[in-house]
VMD Tcl script that draws the C-alpha trace (Angstrom):
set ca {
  {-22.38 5.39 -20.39}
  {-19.37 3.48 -21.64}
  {-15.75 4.05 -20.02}
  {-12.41 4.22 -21.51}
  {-9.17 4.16 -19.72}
  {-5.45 4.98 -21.45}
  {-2.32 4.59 -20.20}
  {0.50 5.89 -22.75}
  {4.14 4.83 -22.39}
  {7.29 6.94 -24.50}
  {7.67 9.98 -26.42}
  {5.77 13.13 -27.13}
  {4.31 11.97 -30.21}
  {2.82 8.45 -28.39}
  {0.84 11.24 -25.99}
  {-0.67 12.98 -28.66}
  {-1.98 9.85 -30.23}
  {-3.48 9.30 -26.84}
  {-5.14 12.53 -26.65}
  {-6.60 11.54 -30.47}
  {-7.70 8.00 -29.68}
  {-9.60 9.89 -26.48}
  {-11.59 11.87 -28.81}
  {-12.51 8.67 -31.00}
  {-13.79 7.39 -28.36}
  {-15.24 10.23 -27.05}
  {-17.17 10.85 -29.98}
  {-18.88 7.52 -29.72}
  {-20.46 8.41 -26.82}
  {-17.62 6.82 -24.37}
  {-16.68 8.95 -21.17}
  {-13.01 9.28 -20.88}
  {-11.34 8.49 -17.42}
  {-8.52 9.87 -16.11}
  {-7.09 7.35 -13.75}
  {-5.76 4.45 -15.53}
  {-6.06 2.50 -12.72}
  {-9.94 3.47 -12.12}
  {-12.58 0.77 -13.55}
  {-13.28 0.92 -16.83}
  {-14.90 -1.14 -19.76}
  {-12.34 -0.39 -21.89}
  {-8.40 -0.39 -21.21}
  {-6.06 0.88 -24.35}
  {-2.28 0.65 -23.84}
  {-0.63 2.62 -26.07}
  {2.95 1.05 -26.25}
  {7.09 1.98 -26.95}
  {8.99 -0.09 -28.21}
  {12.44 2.30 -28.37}
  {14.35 0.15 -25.46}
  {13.95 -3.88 -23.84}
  {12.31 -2.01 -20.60}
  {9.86 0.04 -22.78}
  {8.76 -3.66 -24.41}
  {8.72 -4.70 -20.34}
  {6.97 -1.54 -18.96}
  {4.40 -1.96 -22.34}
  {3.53 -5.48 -21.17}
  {3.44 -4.63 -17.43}
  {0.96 -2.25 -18.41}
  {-1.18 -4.86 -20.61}
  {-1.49 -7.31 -17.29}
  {-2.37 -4.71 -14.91}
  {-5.28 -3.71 -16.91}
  {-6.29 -7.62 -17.73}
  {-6.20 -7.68 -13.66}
  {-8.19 -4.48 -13.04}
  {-11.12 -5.48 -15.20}
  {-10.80 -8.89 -16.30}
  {-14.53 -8.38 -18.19}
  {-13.29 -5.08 -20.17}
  {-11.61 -4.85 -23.60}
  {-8.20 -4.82 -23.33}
  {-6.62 -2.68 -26.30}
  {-2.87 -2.41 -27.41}
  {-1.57 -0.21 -30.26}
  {1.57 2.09 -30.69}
  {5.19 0.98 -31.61}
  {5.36 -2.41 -29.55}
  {2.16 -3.60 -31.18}
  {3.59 -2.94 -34.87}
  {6.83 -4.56 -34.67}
  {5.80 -7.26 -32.62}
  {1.90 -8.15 -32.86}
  {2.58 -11.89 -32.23}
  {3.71 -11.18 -28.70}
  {0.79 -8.93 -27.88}
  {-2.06 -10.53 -29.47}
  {-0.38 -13.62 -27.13}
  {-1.02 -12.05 -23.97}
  {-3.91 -13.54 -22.31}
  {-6.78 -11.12 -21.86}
  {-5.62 -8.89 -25.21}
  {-9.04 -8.19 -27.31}
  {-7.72 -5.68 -30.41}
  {-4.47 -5.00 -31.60}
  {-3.53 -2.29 -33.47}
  {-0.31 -0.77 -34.94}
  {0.42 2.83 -35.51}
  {-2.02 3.13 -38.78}
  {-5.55 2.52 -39.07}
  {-6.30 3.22 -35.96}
  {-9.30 5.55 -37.23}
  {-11.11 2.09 -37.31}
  {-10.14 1.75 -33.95}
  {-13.64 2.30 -31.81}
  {-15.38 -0.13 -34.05}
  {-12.33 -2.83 -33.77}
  {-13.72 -2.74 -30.44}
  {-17.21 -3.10 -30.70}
  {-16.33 -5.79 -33.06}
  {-14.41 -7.52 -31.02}
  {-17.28 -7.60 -28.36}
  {-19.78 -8.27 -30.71}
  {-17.96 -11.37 -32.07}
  {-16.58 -12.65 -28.56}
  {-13.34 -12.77 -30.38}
  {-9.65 -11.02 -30.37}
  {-9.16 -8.99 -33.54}
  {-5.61 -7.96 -34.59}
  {-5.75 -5.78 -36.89}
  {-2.42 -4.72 -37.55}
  {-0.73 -3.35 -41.06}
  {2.24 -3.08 -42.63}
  {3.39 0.22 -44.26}
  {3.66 0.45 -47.96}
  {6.31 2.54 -49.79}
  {4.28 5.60 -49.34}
  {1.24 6.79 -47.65}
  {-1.00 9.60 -46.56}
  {-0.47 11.20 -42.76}
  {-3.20 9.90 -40.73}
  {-5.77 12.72 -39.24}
  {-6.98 12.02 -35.83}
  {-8.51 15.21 -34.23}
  {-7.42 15.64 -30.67}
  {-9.22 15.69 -27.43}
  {-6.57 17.23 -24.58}
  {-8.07 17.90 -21.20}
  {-5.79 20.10 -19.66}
  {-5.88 23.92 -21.19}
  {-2.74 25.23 -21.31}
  {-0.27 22.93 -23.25}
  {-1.15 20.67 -26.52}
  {1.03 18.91 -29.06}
  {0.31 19.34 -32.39}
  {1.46 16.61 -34.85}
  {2.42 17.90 -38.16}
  {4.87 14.76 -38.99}
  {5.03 11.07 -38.82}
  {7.79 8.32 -40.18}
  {11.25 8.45 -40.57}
  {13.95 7.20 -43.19}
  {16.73 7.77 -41.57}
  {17.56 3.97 -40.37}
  {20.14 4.67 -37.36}
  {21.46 1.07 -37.29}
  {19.95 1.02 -33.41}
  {16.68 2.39 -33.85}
  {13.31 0.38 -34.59}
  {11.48 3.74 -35.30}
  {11.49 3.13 -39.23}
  {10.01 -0.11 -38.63}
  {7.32 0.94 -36.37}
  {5.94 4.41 -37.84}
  {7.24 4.01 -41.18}
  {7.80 6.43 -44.39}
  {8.15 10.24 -43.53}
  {4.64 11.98 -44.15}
  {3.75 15.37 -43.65}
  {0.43 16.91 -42.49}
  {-1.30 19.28 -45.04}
  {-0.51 23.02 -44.20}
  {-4.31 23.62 -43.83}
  {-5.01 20.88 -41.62}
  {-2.07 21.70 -39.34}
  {-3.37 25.38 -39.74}
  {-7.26 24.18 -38.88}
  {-6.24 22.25 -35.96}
  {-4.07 25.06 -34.47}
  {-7.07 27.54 -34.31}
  {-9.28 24.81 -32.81}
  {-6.75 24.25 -29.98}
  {-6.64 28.35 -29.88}
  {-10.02 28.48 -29.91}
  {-10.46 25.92 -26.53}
  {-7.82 28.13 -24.51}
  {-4.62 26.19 -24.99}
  {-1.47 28.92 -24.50}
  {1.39 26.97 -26.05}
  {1.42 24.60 -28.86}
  {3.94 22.09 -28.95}
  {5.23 21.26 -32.89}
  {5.82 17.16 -32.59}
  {6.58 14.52 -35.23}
  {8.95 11.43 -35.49}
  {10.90 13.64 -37.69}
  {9.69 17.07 -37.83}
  {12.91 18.76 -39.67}
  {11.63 16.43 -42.66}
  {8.34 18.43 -42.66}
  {7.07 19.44 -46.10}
  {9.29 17.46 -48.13}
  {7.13 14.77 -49.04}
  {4.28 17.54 -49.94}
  {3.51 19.13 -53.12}
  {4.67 21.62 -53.96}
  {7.14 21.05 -51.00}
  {6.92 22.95 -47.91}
  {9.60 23.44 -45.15}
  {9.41 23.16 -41.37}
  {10.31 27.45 -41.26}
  {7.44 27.75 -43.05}
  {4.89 26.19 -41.19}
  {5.90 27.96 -38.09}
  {5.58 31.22 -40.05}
  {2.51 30.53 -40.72}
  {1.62 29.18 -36.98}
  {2.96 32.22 -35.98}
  {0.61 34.77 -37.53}
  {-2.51 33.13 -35.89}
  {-3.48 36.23 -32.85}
  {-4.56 33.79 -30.04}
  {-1.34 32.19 -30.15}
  {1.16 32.99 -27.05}
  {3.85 30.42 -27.77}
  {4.74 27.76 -30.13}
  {7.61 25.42 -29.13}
  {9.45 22.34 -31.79}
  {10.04 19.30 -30.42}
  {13.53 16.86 -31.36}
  {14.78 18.31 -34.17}
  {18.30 16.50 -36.18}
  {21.13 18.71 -36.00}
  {21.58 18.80 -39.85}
  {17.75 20.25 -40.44}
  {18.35 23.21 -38.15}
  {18.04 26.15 -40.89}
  {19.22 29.46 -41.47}
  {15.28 30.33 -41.71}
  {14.34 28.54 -38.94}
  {16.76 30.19 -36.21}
  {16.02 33.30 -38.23}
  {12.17 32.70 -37.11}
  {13.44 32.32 -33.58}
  {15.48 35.49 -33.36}
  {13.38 37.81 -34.48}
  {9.77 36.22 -32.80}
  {9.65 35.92 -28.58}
  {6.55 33.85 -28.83}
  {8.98 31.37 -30.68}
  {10.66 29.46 -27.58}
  {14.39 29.82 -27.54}
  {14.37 26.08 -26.99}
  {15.46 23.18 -29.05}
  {16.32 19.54 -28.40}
  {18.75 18.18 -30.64}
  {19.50 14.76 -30.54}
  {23.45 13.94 -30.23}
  {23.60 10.64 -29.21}
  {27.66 10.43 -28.90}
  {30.36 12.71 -28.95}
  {32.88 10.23 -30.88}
  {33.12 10.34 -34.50}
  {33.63 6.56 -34.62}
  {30.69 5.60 -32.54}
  {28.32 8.46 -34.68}
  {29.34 6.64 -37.70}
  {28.50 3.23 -36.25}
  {25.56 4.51 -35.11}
  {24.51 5.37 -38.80}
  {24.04 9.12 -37.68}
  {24.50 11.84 -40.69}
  {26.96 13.79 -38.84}
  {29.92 14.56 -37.03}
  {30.72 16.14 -33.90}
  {32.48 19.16 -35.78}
  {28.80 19.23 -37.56}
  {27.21 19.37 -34.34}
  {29.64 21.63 -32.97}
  {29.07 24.29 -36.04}
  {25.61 24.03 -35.15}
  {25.42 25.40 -32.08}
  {27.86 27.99 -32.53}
  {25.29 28.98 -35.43}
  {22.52 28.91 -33.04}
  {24.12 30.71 -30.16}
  {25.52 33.37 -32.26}
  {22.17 34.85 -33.21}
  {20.55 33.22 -29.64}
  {23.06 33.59 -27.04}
  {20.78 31.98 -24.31}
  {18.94 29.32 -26.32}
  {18.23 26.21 -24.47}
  {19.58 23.14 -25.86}
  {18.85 19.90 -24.49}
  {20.09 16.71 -26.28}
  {19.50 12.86 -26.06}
  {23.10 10.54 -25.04}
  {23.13 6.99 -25.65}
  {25.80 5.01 -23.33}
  {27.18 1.45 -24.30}
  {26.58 1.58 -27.81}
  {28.54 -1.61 -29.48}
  {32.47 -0.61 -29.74}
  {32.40 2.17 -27.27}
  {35.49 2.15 -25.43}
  {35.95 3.91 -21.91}
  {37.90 6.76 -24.84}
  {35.16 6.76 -27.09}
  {33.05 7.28 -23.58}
  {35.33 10.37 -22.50}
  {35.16 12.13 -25.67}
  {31.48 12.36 -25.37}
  {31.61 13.46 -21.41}
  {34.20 16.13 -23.13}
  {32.06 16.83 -25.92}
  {28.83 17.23 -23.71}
  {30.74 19.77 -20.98}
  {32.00 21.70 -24.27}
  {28.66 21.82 -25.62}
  {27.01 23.23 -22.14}
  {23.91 21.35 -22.88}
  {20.98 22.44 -20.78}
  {19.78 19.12 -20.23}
  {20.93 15.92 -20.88}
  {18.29 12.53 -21.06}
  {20.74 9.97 -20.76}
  {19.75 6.25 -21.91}
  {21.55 3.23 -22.52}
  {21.80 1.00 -25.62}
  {19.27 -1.85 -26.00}
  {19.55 -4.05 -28.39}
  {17.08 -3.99 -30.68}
  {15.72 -7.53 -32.93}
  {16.36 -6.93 -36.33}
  {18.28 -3.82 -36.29}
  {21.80 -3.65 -37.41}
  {23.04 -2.92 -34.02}
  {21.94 -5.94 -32.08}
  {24.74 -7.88 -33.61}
  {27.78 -5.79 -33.58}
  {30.68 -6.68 -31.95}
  {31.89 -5.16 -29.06}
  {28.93 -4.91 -27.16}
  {29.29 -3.49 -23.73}
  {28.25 -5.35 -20.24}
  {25.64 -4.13 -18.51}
  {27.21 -3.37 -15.52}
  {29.45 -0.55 -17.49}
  {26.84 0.70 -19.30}
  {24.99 1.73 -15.53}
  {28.37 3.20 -14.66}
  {28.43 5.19 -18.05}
  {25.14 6.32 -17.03}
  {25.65 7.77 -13.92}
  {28.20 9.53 -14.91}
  {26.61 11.35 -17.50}
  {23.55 11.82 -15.83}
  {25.68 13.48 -12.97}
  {27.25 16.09 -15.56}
  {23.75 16.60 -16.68}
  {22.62 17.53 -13.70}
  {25.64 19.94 -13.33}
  {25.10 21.52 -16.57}
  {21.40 21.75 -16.16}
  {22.16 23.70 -12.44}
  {24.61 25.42 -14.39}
  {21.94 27.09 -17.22}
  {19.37 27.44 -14.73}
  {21.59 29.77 -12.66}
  {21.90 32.59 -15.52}
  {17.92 33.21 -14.73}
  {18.96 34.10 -10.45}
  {17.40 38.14 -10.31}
  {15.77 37.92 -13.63}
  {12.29 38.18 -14.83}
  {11.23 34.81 -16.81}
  {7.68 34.29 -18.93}
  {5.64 31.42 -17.20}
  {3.27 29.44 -18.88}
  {1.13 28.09 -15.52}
  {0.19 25.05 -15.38}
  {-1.23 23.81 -11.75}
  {-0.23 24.18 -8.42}
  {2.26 21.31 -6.35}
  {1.76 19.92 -3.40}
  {3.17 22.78 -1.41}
  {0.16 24.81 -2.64}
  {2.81 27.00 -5.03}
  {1.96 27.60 -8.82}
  {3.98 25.88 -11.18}
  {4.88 26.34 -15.02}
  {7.77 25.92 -17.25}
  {9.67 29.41 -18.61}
  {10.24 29.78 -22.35}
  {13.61 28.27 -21.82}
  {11.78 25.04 -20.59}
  {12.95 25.60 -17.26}
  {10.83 24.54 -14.58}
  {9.56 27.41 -12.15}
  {7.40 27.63 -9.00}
  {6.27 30.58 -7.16}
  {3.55 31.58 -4.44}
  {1.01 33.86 -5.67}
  {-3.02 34.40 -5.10}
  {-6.11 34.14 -7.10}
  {-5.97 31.39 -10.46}
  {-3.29 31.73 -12.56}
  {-3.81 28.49 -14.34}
  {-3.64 28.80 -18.12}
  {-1.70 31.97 -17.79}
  {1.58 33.72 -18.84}
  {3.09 35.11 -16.41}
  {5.94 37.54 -15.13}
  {7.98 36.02 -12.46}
  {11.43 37.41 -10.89}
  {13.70 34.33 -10.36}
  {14.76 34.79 -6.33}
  {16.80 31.02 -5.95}
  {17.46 28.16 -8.33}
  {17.34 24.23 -6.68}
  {18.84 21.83 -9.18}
  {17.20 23.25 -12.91}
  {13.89 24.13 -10.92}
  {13.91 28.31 -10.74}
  {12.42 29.83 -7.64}
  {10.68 32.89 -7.49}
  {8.23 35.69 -7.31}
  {5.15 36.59 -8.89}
  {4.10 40.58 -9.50}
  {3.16 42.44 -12.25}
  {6.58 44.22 -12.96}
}
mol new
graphics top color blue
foreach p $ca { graphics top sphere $p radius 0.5 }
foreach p [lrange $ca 0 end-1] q [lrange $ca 1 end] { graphics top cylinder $p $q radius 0.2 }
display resetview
């Protein structure tokens, strides 16, 4: 039997893919293997391209599999291999490459690549507008899956390649978000995980259009179904409906992450972001006044062009007013061809690490900070495996990590657990049925 090896680099949506191109290939006979490292005859490297070191990291990842198995078929898709097939398809050892469309095709790209002892790229552009692509999903854990209902984005944030790499905002039919759901259900997963490039646009390419609320409405009234989580979500799409939804429904997790990126007005508008920080700031008073203990976790860029050590203050400021629950800090790379890369202003590296420390630090402060509520309290766990130290593990509705000694197999399960001692934003506890 035939083997197939992935390694996936970036966001949530770039591991979902993954689990979809696994079930192409899985379909066609191919056995899956875990290990990326393992042999295999086939090697797919399913690239980033959101920073420089996610272009690096994609290429690192290219060599090491031309080294592993310099007889297997070495295949790149994903963001990096959209934007920039030249480079790719230029890496010694690279048999297919493929973009982020098309890549239903993508089994017998390789089996004509073999066939033909030649490297196919087969990468193409987006047109104006176009059809979400359906690629069932093959997971192989059982408690946890993402389910794409969302691709593309319009927004043009004078940083961000995105636009360029997934192209036009397309929604997933209701039904086939609905069919997949149940089939996920129906193979034991616990939590779905709602994931897009830009789910709050959801529905408004469909007709007649549809609305992120109501999709998880609908989600919502399938039985097997013990919790649904959203993914990023833009500040300005959080509706009325939607934090109605998550009021009134516990299996709806009182989690969001909404992207900030800066908390200066000057910088935001730079940035090409559709807000401001009184926006943002209206937002979460919103949320917290009908979910006093939601979760919110955020992304912060550092160094953008034209950030000054003030501009830099007034988002540490903004961030500690905020509370956030956790904070992923990255610094700005600039990207070819976006707006950004040329801007005056831009800020040395060596400041930008500084910048990033800092914030990071204040992160981890804030995180320690929310975790700390939970001390003598009873959190949901959805269990996911047990650590090294032989204790269960699982993350709380709040996306909190927890761990927790306890007998028998708990994998796959919800559980009760009372929250005894809290190190960093991981909750400690105990396990009985209260």
């Amino acid at each position: 039997m035939k083997t197939v090896a992935f390694h996936t680099l970036g966001c949530k949506v770039n591991q979902y893919e993954t689990a979809a191109l696994a079930s192409l290939f899985a379909r066609r006979g191919y056995r899956v293997v875990e290990d990326f490292e393992a042999p295999a005859d086939v090697y797919v490297v399913n690239t980033c391209t959101v920073t420089k070191t996610a272009d690096q990291k994609s290429r690192q990842a290219i060599r090491r599999a031309v080294r592993r198995n310099p007889a297997a078929v070495v295949v790149v898709t994903g963001c990096y291999a959209q934007v920039n097939p030249e480079a790719v398809a230029g890496i010694p050892g690279v048999d297919v490459v493929v973009g982020t469309r098309g890549r239903e095709k993508l089994v017998d790209l390789v089996e004509e690549a073999v066939g033909a002892g030649r490297q196919v790229v087969a990468v193409e552009d987006f047109p104006a507008r176009c059809e979400f692509e359906e690629l069932p999903t093959l997971f192989s854990a059982r408690t946890r899956a993402y389910l794409k209902i969302q691709e593309g984005c319009e927004d043009y944030c004078t940083y961000c390649l995105v636009p360029y790499a997934r192209g036009p905002s397309r929604s997933r039919r209701p039904d086939a978000v609905l069919r997949e759901a149940r089939r996920l259900l129906d193979a034991g997963f616990k939590e779905l995980v709602l994931t897009g490039i830009h789910i709050g646009r959801y529905g408004l390419d469909l007709n007649p259009p549809a609305g992120l609320a109501g999709i998880v409405a609908r989600l919502l009234e399938l039985p097997d179904l013990a919790r649904l989580r959203l993914s990023s979500i833009e500040p300005g799409e959080v509706t009325p409906a939607l934090v109605e939804l998550m009021a009134a429904e516990p299996r709806l997790c009182p989690h969001l992450h909404i992207p900030l990126q800066s908390g200066d007005d000057a910088v935001l508008r730079h940035m090409g972001r559709r807000y401001t920080t009184a926006d943002y700031r209206a937002i979460v008073y919103f949320l917290r006044e009908r979910l006093p203990e939601i979760a919110l976790t955020t992304d912060v860029m550092v160094g953008f062009p034209g950030e000054t050590e003030v501009s830099f203050e007034r988002t540490v400021k903004f961030v500690r007013e905020i509370r956030f629950s956790g904070l992923h800090v990255f610094r700005f790379s600039p990207r070819p061809g976006t707006p950004a890369a040329g801007f005056p202003g831009q800020v040395p590296g060596p400041e930008k690490e500084r910048r990033l420390k800092v914030l990071q630090k204040v992160g981890e402060e804030l995180a320690h900070a929310f975790a700390t509520r939970f001390l003598g309290r009873v959190v949901q766990v959805l269990v996911e495996g047990r650590n090294r130290e032989s204790l269960w593990e699982g993350l709380s509705e709040h996306y909190l990590p927890v761990v927790f000694p306890a007998e028998g197999d708990l994998a796959g399960s919800v559980v009760p657990v009372r929250v005894e001692a809290v190190s960093g934003r991981v909750l400690q506890g105990i396990y009985r049925k209260f």
